[in-house]
N, C-alpha and C positions, 0 to 999 in steps of 0.2 A: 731217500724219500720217506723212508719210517719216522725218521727225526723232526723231520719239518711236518711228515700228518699228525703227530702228538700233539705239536704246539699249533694246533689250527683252531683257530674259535671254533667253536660249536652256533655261535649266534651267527643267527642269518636274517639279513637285514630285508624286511617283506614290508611296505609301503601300505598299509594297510589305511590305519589313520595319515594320508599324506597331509602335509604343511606346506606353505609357499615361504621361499626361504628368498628374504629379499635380498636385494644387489648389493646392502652396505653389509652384507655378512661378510665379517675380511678372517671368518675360520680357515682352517687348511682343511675341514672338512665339512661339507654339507651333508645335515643330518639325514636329509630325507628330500626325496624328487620333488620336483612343481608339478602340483594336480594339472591332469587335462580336462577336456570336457569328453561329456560323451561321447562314444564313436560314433560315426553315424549310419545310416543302415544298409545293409549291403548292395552294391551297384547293381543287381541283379535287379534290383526291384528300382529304380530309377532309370531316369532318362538318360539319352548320351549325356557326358557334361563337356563343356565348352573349356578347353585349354588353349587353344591361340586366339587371344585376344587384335591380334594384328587384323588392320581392316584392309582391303583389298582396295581400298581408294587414294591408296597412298600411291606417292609415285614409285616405277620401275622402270627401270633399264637392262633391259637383255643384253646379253655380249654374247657377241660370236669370236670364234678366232682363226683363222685361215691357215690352212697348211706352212704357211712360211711363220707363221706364230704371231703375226697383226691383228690386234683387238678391233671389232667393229660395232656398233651398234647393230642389234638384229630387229625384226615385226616382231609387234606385241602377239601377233597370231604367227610365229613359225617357229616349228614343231620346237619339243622340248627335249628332243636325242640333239637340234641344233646347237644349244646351247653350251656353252663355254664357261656360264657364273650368269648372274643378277645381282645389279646392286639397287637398293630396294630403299625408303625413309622408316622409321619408325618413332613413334609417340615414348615419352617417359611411360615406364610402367610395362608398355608392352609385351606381350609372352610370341613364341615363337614352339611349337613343337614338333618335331619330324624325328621321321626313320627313316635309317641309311647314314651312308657315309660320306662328308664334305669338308672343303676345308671356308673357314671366316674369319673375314676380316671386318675389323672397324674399323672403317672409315674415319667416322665420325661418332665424337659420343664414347658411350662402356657400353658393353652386353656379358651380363655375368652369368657364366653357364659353370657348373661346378663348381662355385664357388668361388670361381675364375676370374676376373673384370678383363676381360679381351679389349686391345684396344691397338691398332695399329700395326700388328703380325701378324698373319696366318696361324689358326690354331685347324689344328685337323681333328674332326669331332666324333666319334661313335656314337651313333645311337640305333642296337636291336631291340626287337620287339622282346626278347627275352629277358632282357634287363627293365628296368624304368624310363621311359622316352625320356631326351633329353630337351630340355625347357630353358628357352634362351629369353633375358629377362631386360630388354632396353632401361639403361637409367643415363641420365646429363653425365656430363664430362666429371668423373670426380678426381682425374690427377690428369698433369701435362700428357699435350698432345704426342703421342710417338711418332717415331719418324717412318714412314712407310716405304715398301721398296718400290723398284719400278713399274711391277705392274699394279698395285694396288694403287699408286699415282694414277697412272693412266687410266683407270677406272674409275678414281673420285674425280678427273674432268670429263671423263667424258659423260657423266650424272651430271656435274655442275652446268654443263654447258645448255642443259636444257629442263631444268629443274630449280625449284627454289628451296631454301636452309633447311635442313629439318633437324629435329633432337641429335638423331640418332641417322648415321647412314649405314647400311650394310652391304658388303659384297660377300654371296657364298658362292662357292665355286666348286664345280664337277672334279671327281676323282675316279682315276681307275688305279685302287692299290692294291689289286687280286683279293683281298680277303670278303668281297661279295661275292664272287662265286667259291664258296665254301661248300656251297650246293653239291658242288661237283665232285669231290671226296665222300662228305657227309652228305647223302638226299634227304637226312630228316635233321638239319641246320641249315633247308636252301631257304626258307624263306624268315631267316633273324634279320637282313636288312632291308629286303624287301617285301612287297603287299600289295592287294588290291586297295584303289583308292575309293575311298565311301561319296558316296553323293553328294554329300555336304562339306566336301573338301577340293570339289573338281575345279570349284574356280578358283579355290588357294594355291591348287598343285598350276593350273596356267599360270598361273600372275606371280609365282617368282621358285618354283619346283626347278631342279636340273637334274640330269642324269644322276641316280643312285639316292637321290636326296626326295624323299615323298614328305611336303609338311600334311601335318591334320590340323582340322577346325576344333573334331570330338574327338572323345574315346568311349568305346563301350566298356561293359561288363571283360574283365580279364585283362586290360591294357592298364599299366600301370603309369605316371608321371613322373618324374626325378622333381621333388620338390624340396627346398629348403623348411623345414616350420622353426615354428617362433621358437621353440627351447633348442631345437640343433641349434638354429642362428643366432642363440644366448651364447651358448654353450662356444658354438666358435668364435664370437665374440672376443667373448673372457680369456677361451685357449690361445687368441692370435696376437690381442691387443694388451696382452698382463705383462707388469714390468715385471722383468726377469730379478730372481731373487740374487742375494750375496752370500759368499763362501766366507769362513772367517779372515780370509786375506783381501774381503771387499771385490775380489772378482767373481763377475755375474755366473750363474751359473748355469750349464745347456738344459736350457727347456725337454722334459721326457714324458711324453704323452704317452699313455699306456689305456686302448681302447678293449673294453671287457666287454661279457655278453651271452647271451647263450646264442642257441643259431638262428639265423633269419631275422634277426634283430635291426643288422643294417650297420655294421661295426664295420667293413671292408668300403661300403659308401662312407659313411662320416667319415671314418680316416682319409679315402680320398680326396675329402672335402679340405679335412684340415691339412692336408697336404701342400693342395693349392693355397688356402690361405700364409700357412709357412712360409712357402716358396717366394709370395708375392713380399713380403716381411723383411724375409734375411737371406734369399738366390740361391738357399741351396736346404734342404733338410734331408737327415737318415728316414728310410724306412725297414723297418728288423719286420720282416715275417714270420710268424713264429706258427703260423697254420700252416703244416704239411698237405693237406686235401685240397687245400686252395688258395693258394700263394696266389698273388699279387701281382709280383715283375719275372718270381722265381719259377722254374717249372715245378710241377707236384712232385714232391718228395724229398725236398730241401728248405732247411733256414738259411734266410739269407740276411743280410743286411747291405742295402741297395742306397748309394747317396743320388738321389733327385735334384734337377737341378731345372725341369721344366716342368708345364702343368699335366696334370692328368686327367684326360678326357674323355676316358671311355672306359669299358670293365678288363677285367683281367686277360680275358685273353685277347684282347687288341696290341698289346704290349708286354708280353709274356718273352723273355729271353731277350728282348733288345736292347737292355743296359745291363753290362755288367757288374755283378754283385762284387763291392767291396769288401766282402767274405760271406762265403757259403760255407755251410754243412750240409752233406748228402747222409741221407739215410734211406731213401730207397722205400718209403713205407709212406701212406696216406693216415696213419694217425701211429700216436707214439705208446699205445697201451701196450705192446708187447715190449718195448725195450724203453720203460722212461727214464731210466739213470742216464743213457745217452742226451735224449731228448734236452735234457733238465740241462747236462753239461752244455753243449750244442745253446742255446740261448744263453748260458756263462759268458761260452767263449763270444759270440756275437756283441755281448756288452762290454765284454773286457777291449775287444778291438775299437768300442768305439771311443769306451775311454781313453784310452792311447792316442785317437785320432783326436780328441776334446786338446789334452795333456800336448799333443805338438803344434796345435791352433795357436793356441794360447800362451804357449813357449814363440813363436811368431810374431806375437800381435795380433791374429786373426778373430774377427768375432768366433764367437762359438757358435757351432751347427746344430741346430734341436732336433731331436728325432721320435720319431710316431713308431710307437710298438701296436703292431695287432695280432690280438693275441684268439686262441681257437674256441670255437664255441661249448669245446667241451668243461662245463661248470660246474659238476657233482662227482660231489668222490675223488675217483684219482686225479680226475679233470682238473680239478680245483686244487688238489697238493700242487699239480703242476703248476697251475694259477697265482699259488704263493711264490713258488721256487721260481719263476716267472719275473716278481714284483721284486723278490730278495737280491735278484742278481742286475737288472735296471734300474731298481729304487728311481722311479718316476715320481717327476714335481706334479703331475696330473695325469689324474684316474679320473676317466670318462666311462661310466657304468651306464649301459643299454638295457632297460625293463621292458615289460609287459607288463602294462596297467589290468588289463584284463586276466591277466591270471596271476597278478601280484607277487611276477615270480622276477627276484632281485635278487639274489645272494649277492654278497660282497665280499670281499677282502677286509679283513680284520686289521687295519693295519697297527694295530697296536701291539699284535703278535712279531710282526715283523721290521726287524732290527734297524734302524737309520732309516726307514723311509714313512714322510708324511706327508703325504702327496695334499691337492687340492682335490677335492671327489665334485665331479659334476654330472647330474645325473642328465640322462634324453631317454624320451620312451622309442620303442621299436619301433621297426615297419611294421611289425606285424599289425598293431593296430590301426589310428586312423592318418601313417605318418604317408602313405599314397594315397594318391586318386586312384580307383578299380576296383575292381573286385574280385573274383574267385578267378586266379590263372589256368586256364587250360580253356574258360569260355570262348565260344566265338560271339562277338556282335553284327548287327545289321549290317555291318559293308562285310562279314563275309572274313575278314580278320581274323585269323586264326593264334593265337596266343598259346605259345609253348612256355611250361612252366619245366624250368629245369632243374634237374638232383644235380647231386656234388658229384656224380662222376660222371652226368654230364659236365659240367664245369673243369673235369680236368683232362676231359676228350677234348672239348675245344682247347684248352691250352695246352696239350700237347701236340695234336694238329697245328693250330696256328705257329707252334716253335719250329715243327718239322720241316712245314711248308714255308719258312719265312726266308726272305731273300733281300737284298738292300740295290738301292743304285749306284753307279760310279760317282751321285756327287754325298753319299750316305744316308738318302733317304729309306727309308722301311718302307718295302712291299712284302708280297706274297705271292707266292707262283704255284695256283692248284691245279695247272695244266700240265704238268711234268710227274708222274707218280715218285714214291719213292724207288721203286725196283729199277727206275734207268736214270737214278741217279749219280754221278760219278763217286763214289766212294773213295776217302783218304786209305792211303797205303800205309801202314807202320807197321815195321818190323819188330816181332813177338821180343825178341830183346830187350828194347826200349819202354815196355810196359810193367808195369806192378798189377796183376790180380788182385783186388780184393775179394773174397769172396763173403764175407761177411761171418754171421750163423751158422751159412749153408756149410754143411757135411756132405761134398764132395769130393770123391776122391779124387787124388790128382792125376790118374789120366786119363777122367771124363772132365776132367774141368775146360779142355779147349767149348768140348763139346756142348757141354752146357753152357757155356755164353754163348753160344751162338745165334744169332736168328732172334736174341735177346734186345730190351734196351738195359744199357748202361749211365752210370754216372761217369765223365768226366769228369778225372780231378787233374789237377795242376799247384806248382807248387805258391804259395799266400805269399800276395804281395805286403803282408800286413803281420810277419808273425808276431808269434809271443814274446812278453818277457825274458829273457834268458835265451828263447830258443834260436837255431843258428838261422842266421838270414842266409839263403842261397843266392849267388851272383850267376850273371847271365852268364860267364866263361865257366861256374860249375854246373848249370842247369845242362850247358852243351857237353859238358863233360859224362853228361849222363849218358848218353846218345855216343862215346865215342867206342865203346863196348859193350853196351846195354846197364843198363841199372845194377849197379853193385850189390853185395849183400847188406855194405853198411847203410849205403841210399836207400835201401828199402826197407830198413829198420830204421831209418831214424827218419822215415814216410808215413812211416805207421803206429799206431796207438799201442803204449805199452802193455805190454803181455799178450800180443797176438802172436798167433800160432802161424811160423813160417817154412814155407819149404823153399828153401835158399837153393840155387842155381849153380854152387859149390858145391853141395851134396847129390845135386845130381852130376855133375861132373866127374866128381871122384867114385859117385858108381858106374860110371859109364863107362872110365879108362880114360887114357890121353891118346887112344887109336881111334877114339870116336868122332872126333874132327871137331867143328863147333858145336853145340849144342841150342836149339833154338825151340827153347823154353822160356819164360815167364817165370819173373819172380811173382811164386803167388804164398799170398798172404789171408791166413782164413782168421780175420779184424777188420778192422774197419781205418779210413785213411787220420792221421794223425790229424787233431781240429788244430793245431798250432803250423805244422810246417805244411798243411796243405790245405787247399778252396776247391769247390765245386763252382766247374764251368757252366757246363752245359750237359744234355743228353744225347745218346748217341745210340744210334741202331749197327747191330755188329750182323752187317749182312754177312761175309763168309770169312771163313778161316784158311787159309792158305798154307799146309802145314809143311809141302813138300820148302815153298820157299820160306816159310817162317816169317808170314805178314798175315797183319789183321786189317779187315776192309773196314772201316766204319762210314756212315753215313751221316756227318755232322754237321747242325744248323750252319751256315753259313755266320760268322761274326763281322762285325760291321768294320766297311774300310777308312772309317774316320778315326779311327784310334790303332795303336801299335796290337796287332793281334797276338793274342795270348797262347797262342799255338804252341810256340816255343819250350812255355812252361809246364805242359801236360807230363805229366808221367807217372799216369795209370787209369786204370777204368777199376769201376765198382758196380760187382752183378746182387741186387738185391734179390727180396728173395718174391717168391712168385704172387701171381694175382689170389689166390687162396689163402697167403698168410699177409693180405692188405698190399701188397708189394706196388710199383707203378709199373704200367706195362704198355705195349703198343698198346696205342688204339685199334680194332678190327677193321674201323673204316680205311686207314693210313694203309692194312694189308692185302685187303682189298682193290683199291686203289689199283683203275688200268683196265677196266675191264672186265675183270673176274664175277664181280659180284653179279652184273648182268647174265654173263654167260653159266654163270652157276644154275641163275633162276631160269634160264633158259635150257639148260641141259634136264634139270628135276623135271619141268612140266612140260617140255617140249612144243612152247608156243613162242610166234614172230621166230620161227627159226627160219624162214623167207627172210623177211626184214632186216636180222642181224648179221646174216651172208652178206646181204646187200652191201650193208656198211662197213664189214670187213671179211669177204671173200677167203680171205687166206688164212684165218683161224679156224682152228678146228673146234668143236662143240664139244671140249671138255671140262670145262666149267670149272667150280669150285678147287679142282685138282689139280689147277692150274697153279693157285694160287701160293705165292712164295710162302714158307713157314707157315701152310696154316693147311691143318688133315681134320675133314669128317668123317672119319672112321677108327681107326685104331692111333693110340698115342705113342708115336714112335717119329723118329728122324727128328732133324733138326728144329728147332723149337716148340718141342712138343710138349709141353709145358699146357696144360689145359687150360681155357682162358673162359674168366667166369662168364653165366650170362646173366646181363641187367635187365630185369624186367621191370625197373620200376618201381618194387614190392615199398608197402610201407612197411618200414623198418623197425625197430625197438629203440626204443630213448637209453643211448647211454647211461649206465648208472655206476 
């Protein structure tokens, strides 16, 4: 890192005098952003404004659907728990805005929602109040019609049969995917997809509302819009529709976007955006994560690189864990200032596998896969060495740089410093300034609207939540099941044998190391279906081989990163004796998992330790029964280090979770203690000390590990 901050420009590119840099500039670098206009003045001091332009005079069709599963037309007047979906006309142009969850189909026509063009599938939509409402945008037919399934058929006759043409048809349709009652874990996340409805919305919500889905006419002070503006939509433009450059052998070359920023800017929306535009393009793009606090598809505390292959439609934790990553790195930490020589490597190795994966495309015949890097907000200082080591080991054909006209605050990447790469620089200003509708988050307006503005760890409570709780169906759909706590969960059995210890940094000795992972979350790792150059591919008859007497000494050094410090399984054998019977110990390893011969799965909660019989319980996300489960390949966990030194940790609410937190507050103040007998007679009123892994009083027993508390505080700007 000292090498590369030497050779780091000192110029920092600040927009002061901006220029309008026209569309025939064919540089590979834009000197300077397109002026905006003035912001304009905070919502606080104006009226609701008007986002769904759809008129209530259009036609609609209720559907109901019968226990046996038969589609019926329903009354315009019967109730809206009735309802099954509505399929509704819309005008060119139209906007559409709601909160909740649903899924939509076009019928008829495009509705471009994230930069999406829907037309003919089912697309399932997020939209919480926490994020920017999601804004669905009617335009005419702009590519062949798709072929719809059978109930979407069934839905566009039975509209047709008593309705005439319109631009646009739509059917949304009711879902129950558990992740609305979030509520029920988290009481301060119950109302991100639902709300009271404003006045000026009651006839919108009759005339084509369904269970879970509330549209709005307005938004007040604090509600924000998902909107495209005219430089994103340059900007994506340019990034979706640019001929792909040539290599000196004349083959094209993989498109590599690389989204920069500081924080709140709106780098994790764009790239979502240009995600879906990719995807629609060439059916499949990489996205490399390179934000450990708030990854993407990956849970917090991992780079991943995840290949995409449908759209994205909602924020990060709607979709957290349920593709898995074509290679992970686990590090265990929400930002990488204590350890960035890893860090730096870890986004290496994620580009060296994707060039490998370019390199056997194209040894195929295959187009080549483009891929969107989004990279952390952190931009000063070491931030920014990172930010180069970053661009040095991706070398991106396009640099999408995110400002603040208002505070002219733009650092760039020098790329003149840095070796083989010249990218296209395309500038777009923030959200911060006037790239939403709304105004100050945390306002409530006139219907009552309550607008949660959330921190980054809010954002990785929900995306750890939503991975814990997340569950699929027998045909591979994603749900979520917040009615099961985690404590009666059935937990995986593995025998202590079969695992590798990482313990990291931590200096524990090793015969408190059961101890301390305990009651912990850990990193699953498993061995890379994608290694490196040179290093040795494992086969599914050695991966079993692993498991046929637990992990060898050689297996767990050549699992692990060179020059980690090991307590090999041999050496406790031969101090044990050969009277000692088996030994049912872990190789544990104080490093970290080798980024070549192994990937990070998933996370895992290590409810107990079994030592008499030499099994560990974990409590792991469920992985989806559409693909060959990766279970096979596991062999070992990684305990980072705690919530004090940035570490990832449960969430309180996950520990919570059953009960407890009620009977806590019930047990301190000793009110509705009638009432909570009522409902559960057979508990007894001891409250918070009930609760698995988690002591208000002295730091002792299993996961005692202090867990910080978040007050919200405002914090110190990185420097």
């Amino acid at each position: 890192m000292d090498a590369l901050a030497s050779r780091r420009s000192t110029r920092v590119f600040t927009p002061k005098a901006l220029r309008t840099v026209s569309s025939s500039q064919t540089g590979s670098q834009m000197g300077s952003p397109t002026p905006r206009t003035q912001s304009p003045q905070p919502r606080s001091m104006q009226e609701p404004m008007l986002v769904t332009t759809w008129d209530t005079s259009m036609p609609v069709v209720a559907i109901g659907q019968s226990q046996t599963g038969e589609l019926h037309v329903l009354d315009a007047q019967a109730p809206i728990s009735q309802r099954h979906a509505v399929v509704f006309g819309m005008q060119a142009n139209d906007t559409l805005v709601f909160q909740g969850i649903c899924d939509i189909c076009v019928l008829k026509g495009t509705v471009r929602v994230y930069e999406h063009e829907s037309s003919g599938q089912w697309d399932r939509v997020y939209s919480p109040v926490s994020h920017p409402l999601v804004s669905l945008r009617a335009q005419t037919q702009t590519k062949d019609e798709a072929e719809r399934d059978a109930e979407a058929q069934h839905m566009y006759e039975l509209w047709a049969t008593s309705h005439n043409e319109c631009e646009v048809v739509v059917a949304v349709r009711a879902v129950d995917c558990g992740l609305e009652h979030l509520g029920r874990v988290a009481p301060a996340y119950a109302s991100l997809f639902t709300g009271s409805v404003a006045a000026d919305s009651e006839q919108l919500v009759q005339a084509i509302g369904v269970p879970g889905m509330t549209p709005m006419r307005t938004v007040n002070a604090g509600v924000q819009v998902l909107q495209t503006p005219e430089d994103w939509a340059q900007a994506l433009d340019q990034a979706s529709t640019m001929p792909q450059r040539l290599d000196d052998e004349f083959e094209p070359i993989a498109p590599v976007y690389a989204v920069a920023g500081a924080q709140g800017q709106g780098k994790s929306t764009f790239s979502r955006m240009l995600v879906n535009r990719l995807v629609a393009r060439f059916g499949r793009v990489f996205y490399m994560e390179t934000d450990l606090g708030q990854s993407e598809f990956a849970a917090p505390g991992a780079l991943s690189l995840t290949l995409v292959s449908a759209p994205v439609l909602g924020p990060p934790f709607t979709h957290t864990g349920r593709t898995e990553a074509y290679h992970a790195a686990y590090m265990g930490v929400v930002t990488p200032k204590n350890d960035p020589d890893r860090y730096a490597a870890c986004v290496l190795r994620l580009a060296q596998v994707y060039r490998d994966h370019v390199r056997s495309e194209r040894a195929r015949g295959s187009p080549a896969v483009p891929m969107v890097v989004n990279t952390q907000g952190w931009t000063r200082g070491l931030g920014l060495d990172l930010l180069y080591a970053l661009c040095q080991s991706v070398c991106p054909t396009h640099f999408v740089q995110a400002y603040d006209p208002a505070t002219s605050d733009a650092s760039l990447v020098d790329f003149a410093t840095v070796e083989g790469c010249d990218p296209q620089v395309l500038w777009i200003t923030g959200m911060s300034s006037d790239r939403m509708q709304g105004g100050d988050a945390g306002d409530a307006g006139e219907s009552g609207r309550r607008v949660q503005k959330l921190a980054a760890h809010d954002m990785r409570t929900l995306s750890l939540l939503s991975l814990m709780y997340s569950a699929w169906t027998a045909q591979g759909v994603a749900t979520w099941n917040m009615h099961k706590p985690l404590a009666a969960r059935t937990p995986v059995r593995v025998p202590i044998c079969d695992l590798v210890f990482w313990m990291g940094e931590e200096d524990v000795p090793p015969s408190q190391v059961l101890r301390a992972v305990n009651g912990t979350l850990v990193g699953v790792v498993c061995v890379a279906r994608a290694p490196g150059a040179g290093a040795h591919e494992w086969s599914r008859d050695e991966i079993r081989g692993l498991y046929a007497d637990g992990v060898s000494d050689q297996a767990a050094a050549a699992l692990s990163e060179p020059g980690a410090r090991m307590l090999l399984r041999s050496h406790v054998r031969a101090r044990m004796g050969d009277d000692a019977g088996p030994v049912l110990v872990p190789q544990i390893v104080y490093g970290m998992p080798s980024l070549t011969a192994t990937t990070f799965l998933t996370h895992a909660l290590v409810r107990s330790i079994d030592v008499r019989s030499g099994h560990v319980h974990l409590v792991i996300p469920p992985q989806s029964p559409a693909v060959d489960s990766p279970m096979y390949r596991v062999v070992g966990i990684v305990k980072g280090p705690g919530p004090s030194a940035f570490g990832v940790d449960v969430p309180v609410q996950a520990m919570l979770d059953g009960g407890f937190a009620e009977r806590a507050m019930g047990a301190s103040s000793g009110r509705h203690t009638a009432a909570r007998r009522r409902r559960a007679p057979m508990e007894t009123n001891v409250g918070i000390q009930e609760a698995p892994y988690v002591s208000v009083e002295v730091d002792e027993g299993v996961g005692a590990s202090a867990a910080r508390a978040r007050g919200g505080q405002t914090r110190r700007a990185l420097q």
